[in-house]
VMD Tcl script that builds the backbone (N, CA, C; Angstrom):
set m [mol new atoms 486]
animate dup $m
set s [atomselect $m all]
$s set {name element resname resid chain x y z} {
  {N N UNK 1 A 0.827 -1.192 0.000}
  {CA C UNK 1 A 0.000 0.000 0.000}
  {C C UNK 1 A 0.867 1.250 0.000}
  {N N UNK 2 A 1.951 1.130 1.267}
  {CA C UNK 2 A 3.060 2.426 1.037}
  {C C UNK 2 A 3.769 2.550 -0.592}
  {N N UNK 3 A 3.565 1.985 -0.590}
  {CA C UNK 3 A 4.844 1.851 -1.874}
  {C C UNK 3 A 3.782 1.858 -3.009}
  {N N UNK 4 A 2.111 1.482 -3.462}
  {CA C UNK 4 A 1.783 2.163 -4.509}
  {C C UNK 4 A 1.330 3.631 -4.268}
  {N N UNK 5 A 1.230 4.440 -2.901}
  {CA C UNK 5 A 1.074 5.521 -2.738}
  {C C UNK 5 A 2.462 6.382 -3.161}
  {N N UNK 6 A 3.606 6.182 -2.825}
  {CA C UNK 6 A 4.558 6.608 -3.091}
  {C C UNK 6 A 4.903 6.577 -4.677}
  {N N UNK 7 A 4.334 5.405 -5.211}
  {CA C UNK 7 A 4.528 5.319 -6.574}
  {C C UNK 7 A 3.775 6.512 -7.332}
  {N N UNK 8 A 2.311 6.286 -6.988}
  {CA C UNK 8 A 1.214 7.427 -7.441}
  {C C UNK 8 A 1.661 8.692 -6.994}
  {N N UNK 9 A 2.302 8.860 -6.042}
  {CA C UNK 9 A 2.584 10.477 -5.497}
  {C C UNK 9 A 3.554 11.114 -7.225}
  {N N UNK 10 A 5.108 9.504 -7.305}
  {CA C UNK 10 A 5.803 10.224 -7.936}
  {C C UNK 10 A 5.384 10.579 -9.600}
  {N N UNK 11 A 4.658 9.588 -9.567}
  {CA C UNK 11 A 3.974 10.106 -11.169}
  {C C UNK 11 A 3.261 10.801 -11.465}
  {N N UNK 12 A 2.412 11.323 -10.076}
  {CA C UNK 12 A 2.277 12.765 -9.837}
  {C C UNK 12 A 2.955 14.002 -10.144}
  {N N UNK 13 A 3.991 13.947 -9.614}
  {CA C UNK 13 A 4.716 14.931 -9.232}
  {C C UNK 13 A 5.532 15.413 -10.723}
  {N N UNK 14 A 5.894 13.528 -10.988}
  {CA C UNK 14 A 6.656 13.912 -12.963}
  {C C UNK 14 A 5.414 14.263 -13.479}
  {N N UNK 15 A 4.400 14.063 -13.590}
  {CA C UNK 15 A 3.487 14.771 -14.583}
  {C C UNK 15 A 3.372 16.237 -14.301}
  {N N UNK 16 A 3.640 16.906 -13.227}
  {CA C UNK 16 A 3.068 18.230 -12.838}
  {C C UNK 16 A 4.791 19.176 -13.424}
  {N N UNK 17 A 5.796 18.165 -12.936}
  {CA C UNK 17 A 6.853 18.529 -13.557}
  {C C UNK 17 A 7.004 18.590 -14.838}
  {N N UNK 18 A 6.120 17.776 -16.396}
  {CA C UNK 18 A 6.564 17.783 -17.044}
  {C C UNK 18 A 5.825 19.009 -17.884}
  {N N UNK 19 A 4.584 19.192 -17.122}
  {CA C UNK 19 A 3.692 20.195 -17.412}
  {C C UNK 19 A 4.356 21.401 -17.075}
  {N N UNK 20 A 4.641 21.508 -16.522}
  {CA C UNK 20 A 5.398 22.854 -16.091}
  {C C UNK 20 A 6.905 22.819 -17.216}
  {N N UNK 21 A 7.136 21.968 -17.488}
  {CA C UNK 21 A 8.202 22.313 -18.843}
  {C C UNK 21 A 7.917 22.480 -19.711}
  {N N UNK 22 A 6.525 21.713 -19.951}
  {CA C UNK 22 A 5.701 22.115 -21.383}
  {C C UNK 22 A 5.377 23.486 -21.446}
  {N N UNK 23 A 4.773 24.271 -19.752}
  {CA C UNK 23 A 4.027 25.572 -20.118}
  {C C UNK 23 A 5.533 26.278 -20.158}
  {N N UNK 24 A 6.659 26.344 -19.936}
  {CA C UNK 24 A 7.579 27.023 -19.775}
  {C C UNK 24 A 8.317 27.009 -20.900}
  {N N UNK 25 A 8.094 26.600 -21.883}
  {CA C UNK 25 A 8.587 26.230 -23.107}
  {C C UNK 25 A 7.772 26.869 -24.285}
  {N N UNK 26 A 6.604 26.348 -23.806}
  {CA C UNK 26 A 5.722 27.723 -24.659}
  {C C UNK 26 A 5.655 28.904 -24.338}
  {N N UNK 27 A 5.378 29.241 -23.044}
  {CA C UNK 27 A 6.025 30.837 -22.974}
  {C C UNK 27 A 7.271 31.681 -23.398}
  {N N UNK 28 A 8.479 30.750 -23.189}
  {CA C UNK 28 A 9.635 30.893 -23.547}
  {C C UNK 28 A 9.450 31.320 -25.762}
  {N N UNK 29 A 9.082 30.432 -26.068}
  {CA C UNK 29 A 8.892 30.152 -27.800}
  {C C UNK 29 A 8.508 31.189 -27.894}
  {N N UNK 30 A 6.675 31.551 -27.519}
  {CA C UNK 30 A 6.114 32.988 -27.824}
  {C C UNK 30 A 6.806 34.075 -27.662}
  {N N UNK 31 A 7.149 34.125 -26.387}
  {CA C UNK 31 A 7.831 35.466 -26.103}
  {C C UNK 31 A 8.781 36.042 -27.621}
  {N N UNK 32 A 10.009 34.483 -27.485}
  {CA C UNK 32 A 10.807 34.671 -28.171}
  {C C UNK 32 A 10.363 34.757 -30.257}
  {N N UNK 33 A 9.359 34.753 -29.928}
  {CA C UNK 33 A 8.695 34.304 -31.525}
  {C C UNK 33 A 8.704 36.108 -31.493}
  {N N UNK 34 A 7.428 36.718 -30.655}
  {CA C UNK 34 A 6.839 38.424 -30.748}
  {C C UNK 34 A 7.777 39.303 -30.994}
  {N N UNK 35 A 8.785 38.582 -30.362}
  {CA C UNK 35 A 10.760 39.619 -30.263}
  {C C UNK 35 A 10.842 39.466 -31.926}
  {N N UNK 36 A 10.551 38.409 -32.616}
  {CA C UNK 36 A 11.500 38.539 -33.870}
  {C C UNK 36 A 10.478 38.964 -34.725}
  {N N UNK 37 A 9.328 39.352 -34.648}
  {CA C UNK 37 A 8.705 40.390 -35.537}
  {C C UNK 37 A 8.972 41.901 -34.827}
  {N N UNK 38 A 9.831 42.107 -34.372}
  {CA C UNK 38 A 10.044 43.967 -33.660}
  {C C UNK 38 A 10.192 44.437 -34.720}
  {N N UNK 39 A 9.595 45.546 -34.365}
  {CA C UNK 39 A 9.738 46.989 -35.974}
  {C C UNK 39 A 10.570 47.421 -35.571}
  {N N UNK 40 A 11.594 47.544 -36.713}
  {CA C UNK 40 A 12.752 48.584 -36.727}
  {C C UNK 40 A 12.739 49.749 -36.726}
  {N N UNK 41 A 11.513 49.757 -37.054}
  {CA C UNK 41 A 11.529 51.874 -37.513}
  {C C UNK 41 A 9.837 52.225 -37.167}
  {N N UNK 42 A 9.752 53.289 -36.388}
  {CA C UNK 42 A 8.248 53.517 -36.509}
  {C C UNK 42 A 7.816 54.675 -37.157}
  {N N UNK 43 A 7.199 55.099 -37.466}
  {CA C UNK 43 A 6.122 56.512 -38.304}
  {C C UNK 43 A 5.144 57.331 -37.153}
  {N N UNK 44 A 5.619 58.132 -36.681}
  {CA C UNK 44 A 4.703 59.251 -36.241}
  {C C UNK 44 A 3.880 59.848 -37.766}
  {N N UNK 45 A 2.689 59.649 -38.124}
  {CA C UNK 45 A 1.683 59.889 -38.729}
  {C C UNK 45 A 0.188 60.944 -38.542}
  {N N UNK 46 A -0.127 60.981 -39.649}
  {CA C UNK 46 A -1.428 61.576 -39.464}
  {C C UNK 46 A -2.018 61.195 -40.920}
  {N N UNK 47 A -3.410 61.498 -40.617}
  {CA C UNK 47 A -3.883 61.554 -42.034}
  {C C UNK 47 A -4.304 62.821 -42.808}
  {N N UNK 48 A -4.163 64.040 -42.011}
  {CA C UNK 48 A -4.221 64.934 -42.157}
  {C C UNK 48 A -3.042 65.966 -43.145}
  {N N UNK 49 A -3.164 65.778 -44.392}
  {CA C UNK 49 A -2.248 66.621 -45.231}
  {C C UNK 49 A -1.608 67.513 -45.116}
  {N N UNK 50 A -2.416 68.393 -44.268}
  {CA C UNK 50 A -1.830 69.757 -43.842}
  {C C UNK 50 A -0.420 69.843 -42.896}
  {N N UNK 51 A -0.116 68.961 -42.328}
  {CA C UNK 51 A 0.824 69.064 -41.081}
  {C C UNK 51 A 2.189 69.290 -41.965}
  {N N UNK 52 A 3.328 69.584 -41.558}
  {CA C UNK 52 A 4.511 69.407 -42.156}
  {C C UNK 52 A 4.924 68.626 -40.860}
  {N N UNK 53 A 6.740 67.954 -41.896}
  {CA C UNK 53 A 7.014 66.756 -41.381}
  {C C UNK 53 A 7.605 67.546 -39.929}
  {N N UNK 54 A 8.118 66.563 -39.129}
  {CA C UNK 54 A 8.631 66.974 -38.138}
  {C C UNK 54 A 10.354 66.724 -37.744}
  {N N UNK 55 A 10.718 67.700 -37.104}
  {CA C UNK 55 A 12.313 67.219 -36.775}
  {C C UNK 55 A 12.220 65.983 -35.707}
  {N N UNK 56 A 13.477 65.641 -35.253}
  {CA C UNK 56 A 13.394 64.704 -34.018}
  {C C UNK 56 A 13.040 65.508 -32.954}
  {N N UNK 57 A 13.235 66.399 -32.256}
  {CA C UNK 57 A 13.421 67.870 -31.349}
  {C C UNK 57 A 11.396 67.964 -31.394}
  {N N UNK 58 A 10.950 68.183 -32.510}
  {CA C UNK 58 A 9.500 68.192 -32.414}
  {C C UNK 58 A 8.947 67.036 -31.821}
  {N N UNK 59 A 9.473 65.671 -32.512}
  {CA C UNK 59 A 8.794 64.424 -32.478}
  {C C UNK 59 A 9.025 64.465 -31.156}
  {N N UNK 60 A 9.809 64.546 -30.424}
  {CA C UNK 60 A 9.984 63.889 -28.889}
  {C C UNK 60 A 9.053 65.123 -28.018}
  {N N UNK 61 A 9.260 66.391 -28.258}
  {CA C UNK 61 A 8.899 67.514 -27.565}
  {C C UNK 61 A 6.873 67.101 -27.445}
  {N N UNK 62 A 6.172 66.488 -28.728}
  {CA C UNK 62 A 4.918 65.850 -28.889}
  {C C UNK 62 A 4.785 64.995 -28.286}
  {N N UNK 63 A 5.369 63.710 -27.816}
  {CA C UNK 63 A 5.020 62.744 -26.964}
  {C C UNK 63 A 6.373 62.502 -25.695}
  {N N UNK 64 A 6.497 64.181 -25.209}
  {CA C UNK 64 A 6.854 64.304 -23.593}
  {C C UNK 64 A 5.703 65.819 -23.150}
  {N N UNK 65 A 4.587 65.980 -23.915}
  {CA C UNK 65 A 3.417 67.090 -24.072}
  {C C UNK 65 A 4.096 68.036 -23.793}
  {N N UNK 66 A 5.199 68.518 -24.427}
  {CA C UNK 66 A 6.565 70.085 -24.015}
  {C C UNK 66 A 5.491 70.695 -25.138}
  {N N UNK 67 A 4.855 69.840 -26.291}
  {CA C UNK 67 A 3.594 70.920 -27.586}
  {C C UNK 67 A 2.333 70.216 -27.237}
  {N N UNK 68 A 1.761 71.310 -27.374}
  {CA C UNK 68 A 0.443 70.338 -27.827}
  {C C UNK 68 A -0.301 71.149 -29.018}
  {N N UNK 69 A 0.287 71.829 -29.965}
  {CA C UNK 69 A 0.041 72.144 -31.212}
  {C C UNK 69 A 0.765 72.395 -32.434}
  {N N UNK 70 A 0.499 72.096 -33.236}
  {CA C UNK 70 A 1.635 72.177 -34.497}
  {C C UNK 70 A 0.811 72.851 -35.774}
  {N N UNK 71 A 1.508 74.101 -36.405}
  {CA C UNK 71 A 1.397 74.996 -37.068}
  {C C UNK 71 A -0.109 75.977 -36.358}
  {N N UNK 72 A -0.435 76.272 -35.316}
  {CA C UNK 72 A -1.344 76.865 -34.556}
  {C C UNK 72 A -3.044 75.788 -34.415}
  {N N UNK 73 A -2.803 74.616 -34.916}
  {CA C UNK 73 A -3.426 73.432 -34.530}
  {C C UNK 73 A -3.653 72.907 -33.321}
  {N N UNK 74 A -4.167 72.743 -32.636}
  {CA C UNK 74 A -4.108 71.926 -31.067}
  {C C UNK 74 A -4.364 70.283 -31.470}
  {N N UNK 75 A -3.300 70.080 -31.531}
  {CA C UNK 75 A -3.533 68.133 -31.105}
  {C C UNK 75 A -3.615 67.277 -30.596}
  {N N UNK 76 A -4.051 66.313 -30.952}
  {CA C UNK 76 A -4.464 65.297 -30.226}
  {C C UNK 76 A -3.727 64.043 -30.283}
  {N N UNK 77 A -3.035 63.335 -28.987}
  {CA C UNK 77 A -1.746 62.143 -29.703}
  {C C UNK 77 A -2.273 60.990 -29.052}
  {N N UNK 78 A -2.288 59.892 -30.163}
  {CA C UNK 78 A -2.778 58.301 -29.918}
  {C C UNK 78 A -1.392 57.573 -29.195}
  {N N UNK 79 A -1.759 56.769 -28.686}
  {CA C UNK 79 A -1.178 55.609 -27.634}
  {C C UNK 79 A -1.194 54.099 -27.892}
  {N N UNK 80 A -0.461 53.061 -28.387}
  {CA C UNK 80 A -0.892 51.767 -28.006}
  {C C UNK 80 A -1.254 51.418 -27.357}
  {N N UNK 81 A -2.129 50.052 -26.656}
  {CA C UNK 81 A -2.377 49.993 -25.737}
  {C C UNK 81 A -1.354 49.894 -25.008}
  {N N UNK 82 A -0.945 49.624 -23.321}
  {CA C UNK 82 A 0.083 49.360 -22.510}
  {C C UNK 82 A 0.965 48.413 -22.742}
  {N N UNK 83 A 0.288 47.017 -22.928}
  {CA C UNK 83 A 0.881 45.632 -22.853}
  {C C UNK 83 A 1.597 45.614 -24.392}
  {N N UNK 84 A 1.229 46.488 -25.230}
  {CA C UNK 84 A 1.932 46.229 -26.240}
  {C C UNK 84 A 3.486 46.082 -26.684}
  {N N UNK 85 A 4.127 45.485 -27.220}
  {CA C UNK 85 A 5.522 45.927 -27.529}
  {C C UNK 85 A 5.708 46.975 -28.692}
  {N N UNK 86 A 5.017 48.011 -29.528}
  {CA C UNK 86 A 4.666 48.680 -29.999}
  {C C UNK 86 A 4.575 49.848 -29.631}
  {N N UNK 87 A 4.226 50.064 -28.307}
  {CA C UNK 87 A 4.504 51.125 -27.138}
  {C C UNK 87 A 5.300 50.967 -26.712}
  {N N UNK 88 A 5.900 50.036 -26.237}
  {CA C UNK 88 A 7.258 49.805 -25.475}
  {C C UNK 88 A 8.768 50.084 -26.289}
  {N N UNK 89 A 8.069 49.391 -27.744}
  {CA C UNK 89 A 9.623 49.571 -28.434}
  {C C UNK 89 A 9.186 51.646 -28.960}
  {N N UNK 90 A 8.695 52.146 -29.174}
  {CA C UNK 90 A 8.302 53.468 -29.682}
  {C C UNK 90 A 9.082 54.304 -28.800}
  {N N UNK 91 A 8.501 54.319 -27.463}
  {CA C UNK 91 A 8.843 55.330 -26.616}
  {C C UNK 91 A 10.504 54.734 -26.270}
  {N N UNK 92 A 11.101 53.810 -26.052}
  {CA C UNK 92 A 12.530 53.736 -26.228}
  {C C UNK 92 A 13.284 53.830 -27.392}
  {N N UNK 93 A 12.984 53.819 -28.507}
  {CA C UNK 93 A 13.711 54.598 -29.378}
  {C C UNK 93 A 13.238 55.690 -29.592}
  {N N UNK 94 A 12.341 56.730 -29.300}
  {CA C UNK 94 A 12.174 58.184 -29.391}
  {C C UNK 94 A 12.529 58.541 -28.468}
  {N N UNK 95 A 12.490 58.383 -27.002}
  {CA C UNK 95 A 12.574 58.888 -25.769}
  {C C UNK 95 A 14.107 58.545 -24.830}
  {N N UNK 96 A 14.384 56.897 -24.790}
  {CA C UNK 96 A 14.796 56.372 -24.576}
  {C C UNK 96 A 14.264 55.928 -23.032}
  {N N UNK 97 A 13.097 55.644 -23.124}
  {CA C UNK 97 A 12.156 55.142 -21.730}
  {C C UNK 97 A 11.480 54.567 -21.995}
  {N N UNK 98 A 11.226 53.480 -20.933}
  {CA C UNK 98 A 10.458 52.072 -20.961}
  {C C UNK 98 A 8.856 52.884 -20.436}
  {N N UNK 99 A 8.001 51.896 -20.578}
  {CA C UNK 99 A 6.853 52.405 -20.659}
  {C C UNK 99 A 6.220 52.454 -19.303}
  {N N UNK 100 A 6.683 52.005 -18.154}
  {CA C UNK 100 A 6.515 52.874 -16.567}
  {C C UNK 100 A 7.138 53.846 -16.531}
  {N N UNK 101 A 8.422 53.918 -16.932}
  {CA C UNK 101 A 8.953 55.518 -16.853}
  {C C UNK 101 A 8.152 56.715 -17.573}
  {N N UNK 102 A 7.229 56.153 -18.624}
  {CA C UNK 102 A 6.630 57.250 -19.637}
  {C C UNK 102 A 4.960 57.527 -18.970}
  {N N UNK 103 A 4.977 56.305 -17.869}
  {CA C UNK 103 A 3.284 55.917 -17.286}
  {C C UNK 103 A 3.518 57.407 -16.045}
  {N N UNK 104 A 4.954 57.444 -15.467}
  {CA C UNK 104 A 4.923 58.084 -14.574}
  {C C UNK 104 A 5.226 59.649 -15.259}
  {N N UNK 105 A 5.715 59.709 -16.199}
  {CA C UNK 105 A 6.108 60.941 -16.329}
  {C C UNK 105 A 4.853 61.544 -17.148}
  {N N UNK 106 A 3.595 60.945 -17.661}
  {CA C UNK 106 A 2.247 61.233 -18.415}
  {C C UNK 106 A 1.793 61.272 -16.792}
  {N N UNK 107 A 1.576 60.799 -15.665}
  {CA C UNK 107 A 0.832 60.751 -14.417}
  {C C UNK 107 A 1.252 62.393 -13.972}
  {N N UNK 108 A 2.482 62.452 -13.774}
  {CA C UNK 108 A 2.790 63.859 -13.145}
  {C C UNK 108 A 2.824 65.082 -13.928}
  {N N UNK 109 A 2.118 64.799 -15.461}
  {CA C UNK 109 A 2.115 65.693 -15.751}
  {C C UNK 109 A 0.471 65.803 -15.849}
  {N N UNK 110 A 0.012 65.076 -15.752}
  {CA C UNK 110 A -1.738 65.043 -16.155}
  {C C UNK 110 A -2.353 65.476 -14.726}
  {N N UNK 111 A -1.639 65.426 -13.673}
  {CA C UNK 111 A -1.884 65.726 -12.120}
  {C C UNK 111 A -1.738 67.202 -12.033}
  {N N UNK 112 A -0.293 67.515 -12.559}
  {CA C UNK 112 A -0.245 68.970 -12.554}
  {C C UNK 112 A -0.663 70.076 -13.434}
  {N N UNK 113 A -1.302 69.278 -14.382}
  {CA C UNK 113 A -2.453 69.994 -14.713}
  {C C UNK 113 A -1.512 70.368 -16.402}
  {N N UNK 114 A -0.372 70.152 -16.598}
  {CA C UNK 114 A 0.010 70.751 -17.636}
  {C C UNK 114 A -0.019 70.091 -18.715}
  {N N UNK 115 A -0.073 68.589 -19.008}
  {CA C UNK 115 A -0.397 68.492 -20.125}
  {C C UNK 115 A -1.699 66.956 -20.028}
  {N N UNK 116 A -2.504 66.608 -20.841}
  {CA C UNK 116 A -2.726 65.509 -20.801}
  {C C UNK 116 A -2.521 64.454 -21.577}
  {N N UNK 117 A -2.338 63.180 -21.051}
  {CA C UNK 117 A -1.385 62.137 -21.904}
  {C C UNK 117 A -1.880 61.524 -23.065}
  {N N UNK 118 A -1.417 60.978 -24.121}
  {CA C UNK 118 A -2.084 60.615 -25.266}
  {C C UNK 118 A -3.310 59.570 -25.376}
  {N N UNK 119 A -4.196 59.221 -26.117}
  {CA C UNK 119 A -5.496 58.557 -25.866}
  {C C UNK 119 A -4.969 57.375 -26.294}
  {N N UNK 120 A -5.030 56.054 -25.305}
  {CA C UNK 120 A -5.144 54.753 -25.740}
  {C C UNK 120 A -5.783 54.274 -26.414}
  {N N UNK 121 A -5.525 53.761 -27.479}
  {CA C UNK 121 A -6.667 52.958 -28.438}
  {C C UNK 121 A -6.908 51.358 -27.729}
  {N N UNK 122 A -8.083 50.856 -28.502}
  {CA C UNK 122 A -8.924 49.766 -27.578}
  {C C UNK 122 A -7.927 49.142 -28.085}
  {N N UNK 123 A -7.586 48.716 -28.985}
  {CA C UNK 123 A -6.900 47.212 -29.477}
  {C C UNK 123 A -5.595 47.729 -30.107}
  {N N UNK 124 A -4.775 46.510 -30.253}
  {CA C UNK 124 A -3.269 46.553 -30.518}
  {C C UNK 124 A -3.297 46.542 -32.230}
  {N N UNK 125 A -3.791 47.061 -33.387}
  {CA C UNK 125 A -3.838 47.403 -34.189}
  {C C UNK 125 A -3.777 48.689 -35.149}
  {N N UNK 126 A -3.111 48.854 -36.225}
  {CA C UNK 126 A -2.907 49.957 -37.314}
  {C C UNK 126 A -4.529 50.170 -37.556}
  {N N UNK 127 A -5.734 49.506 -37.941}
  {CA C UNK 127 A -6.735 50.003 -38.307}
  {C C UNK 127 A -7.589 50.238 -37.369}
  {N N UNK 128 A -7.239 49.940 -36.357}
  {CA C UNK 128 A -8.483 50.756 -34.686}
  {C C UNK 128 A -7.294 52.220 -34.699}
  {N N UNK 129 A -6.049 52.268 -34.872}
  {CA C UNK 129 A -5.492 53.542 -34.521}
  {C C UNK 129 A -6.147 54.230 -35.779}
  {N N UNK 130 A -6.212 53.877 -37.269}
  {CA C UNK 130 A -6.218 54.842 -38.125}
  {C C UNK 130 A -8.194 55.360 -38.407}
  {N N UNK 131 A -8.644 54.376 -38.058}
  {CA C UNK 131 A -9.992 54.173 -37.434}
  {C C UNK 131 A -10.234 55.795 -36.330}
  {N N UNK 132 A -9.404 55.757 -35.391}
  {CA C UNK 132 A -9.619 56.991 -34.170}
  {C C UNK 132 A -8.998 57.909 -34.993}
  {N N UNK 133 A -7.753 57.995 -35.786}
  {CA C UNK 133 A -7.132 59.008 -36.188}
  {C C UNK 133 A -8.240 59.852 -37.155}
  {N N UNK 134 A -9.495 58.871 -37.805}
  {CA C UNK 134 A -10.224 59.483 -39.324}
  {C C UNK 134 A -11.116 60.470 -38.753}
  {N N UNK 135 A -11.530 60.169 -37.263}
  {CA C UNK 135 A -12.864 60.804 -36.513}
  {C C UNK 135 A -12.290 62.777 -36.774}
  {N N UNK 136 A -10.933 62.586 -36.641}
  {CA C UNK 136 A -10.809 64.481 -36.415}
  {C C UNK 136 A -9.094 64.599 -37.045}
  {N N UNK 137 A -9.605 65.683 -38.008}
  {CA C UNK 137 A -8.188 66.010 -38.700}
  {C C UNK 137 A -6.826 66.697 -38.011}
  {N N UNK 138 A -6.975 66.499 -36.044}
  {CA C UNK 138 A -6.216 66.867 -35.645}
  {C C UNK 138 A -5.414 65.454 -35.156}
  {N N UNK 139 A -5.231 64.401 -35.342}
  {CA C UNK 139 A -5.309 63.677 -34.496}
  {C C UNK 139 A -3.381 62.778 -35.277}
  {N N UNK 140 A -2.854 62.734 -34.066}
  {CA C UNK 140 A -1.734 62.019 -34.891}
  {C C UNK 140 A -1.152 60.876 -33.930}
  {N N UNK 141 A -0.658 59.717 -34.557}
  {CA C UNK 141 A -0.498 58.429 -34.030}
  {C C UNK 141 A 1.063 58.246 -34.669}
  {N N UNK 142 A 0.887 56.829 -33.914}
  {CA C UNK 142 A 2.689 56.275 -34.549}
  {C C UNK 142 A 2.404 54.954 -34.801}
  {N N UNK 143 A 2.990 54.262 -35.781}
  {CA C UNK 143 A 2.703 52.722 -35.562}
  {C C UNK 143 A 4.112 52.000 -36.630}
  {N N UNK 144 A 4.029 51.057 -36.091}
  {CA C UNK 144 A 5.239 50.325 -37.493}
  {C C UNK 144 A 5.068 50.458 -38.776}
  {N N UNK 145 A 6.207 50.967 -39.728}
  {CA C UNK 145 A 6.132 52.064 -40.667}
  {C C UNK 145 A 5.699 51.175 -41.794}
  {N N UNK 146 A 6.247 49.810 -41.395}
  {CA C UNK 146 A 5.924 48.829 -42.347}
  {C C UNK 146 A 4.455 48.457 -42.577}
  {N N UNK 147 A 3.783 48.526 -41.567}
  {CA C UNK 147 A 2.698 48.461 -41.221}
  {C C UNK 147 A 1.418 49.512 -41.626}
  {N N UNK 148 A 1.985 50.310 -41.973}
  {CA C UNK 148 A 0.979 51.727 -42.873}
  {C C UNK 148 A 0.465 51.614 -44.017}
  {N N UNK 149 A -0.199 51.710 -44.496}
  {CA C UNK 149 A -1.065 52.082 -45.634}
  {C C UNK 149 A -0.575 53.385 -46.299}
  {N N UNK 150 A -0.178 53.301 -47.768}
  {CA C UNK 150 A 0.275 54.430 -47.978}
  {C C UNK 150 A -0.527 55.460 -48.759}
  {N N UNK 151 A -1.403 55.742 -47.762}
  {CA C UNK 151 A -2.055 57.099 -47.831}
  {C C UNK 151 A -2.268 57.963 -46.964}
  {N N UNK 152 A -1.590 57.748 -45.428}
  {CA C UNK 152 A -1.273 58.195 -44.573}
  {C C UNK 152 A 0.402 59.224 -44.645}
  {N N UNK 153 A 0.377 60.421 -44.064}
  {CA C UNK 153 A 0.908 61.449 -44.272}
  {C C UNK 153 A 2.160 61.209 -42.883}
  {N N UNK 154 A 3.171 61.065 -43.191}
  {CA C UNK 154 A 3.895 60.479 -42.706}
  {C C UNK 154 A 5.161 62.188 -42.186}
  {N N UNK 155 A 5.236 61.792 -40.392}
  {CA C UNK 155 A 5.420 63.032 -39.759}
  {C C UNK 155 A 7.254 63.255 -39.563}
  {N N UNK 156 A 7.338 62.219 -39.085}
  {CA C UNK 156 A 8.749 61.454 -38.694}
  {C C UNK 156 A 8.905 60.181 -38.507}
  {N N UNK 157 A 9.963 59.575 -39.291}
  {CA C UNK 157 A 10.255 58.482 -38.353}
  {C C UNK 157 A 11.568 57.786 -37.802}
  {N N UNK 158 A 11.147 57.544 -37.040}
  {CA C UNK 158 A 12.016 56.844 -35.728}
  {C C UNK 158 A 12.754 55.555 -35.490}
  {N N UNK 159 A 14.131 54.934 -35.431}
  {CA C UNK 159 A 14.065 53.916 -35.647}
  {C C UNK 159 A 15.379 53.355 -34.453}
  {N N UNK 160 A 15.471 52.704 -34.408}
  {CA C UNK 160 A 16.597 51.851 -33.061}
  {C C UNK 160 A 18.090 52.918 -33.130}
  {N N UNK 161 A 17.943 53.067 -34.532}
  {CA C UNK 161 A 19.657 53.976 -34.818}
  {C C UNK 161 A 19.597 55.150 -34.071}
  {N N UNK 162 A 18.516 55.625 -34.475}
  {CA C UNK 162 A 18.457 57.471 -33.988}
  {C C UNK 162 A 17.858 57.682 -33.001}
}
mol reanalyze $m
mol bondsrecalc $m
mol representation Tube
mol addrep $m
């Protein structure tokens, strides 16, 4: 009786072990799969014709809210969602900050009243951003450059080098 309990415990225990290598193996794969589609370069955009392009000095000064208008325009700036790597890789090659450093520095500035932070879109997609961008001709987003449609008016872009 001891000894088929001990038996059942351990084939227990290898099954829970082997499960746990299985789920750790697929997490490991995915992760490492999402890394090797990273955009190299992103597009601060609009669809709005009118804008001229922007320097780097503008692009960053727009999403740290130092502007919130361009050519006497007041604008409006889109967001990935959080969890995205799309937001994450954006704001470290424009900024060079991970996306709690950019959560806190949009918090203390939306507290103190001076600027407010860009609007999250619902879903991790180019056509829910260009979707919010069509509603108002002030409205400007960023997304992987590869990833654009080329009829979108393209502001700056940004890429791991610069």
């Amino acid at each position: 009786m001891t000894q088929n309990l001990l038996t059942n415990i351990g084939i227990r225990v290898g099954l829970f072990r082997g499960s746990a290598i299985i789920a750790l193996s697929l997490m490991l794969a995915l992760s490492s799969e999402s890394r090797a589609f990273a955009a190299n370069e992103y597009a601060v955009f609009t669809l709005n014709d009118n804008f001229d392009e922007l320097s780097r000095s503008k692009a960053r000064m727009l999403y740290r809210g130092k502007t919130k208008s361009l050519q006497g325009k007041r604008i409006e700036l889109s967001d990935w969602p959080e969890s995205s790597s799309e937001r994450s890789e954006f704001y470290q090659y424009l900024l060079g900050k991970d996306v709690s450093q950019m959560n806190a520095y949009w918090a203390s500035l939306s507290f103190s009243g001076k600027a407010r932070p860009p609007k999250e879109i619902d879903e991790a997609s180019v056509n829910t951003l260009i979707t919010w961008l069509a509603a108002k001709p002030n409205r400007i987003g960023y997304a992987p450059l590869d990833a654009l449609p080329s009829d979108v008016k393209v502001l700056y872009i940004v890429s791991k080098e610069k």
